[in-house]
N, C-alpha and C positions, 0 to 999 in steps of 0.2 A: 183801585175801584173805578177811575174816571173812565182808561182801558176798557172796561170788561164794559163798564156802561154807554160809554158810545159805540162800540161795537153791536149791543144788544139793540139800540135806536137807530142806527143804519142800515141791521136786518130787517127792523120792523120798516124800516120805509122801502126796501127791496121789495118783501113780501106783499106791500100793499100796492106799490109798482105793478109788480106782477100781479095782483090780484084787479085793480082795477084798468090799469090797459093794455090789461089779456100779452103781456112782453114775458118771452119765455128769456130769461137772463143771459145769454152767450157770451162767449168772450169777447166779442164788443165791448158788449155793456160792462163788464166786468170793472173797465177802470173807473166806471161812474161810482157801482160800489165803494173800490176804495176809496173815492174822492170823498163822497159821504161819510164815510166813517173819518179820514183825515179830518176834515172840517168839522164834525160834532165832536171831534177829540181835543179840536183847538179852541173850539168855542166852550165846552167846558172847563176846559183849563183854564181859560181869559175870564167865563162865569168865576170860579172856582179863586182865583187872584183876586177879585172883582170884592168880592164876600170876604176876605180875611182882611184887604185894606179897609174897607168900611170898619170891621170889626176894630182894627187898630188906631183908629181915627176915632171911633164912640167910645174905647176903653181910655181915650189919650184925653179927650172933653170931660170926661166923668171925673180923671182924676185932677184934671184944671180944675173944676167945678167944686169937685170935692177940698181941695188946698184953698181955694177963695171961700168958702162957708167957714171955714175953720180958722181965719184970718181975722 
């Protein structure tokens, strides 16, 4: 899904590109595209890593927490 998801957030910032300064997209521009899409694909995945260590750091304190109450 991360794929399909940054892909669909670097179209939206094309289209807005082109809608606000009036740039008709050419091959030029084309590698900026995919830069965008590269870079919201990494940054999600870096978010995406970001959110499951957390998660395994508060499930890892819980059950510290949890073995110390029960002591």
């Amino acid at each position: 899904m991360m794929p399909l998801v940054s892909f669909i957030i670097a179209k939206y910032i094309q289209q807005h590109l082109r809608h606000y300064l009036q740039l008709d997209i050419k091959k030029k521009y084309q590698y900026l595209f995919y830069l965008m899409t590269l870079l919201c694909f990494l940054g999600m995945e870096l978010l995406w890593r970001v959110l499951f260590e957390f998660m395994i750091a508060y499930f890892a304190m819980h059950d510290a927490l949890m073995q110390m109450a029960y002591r």
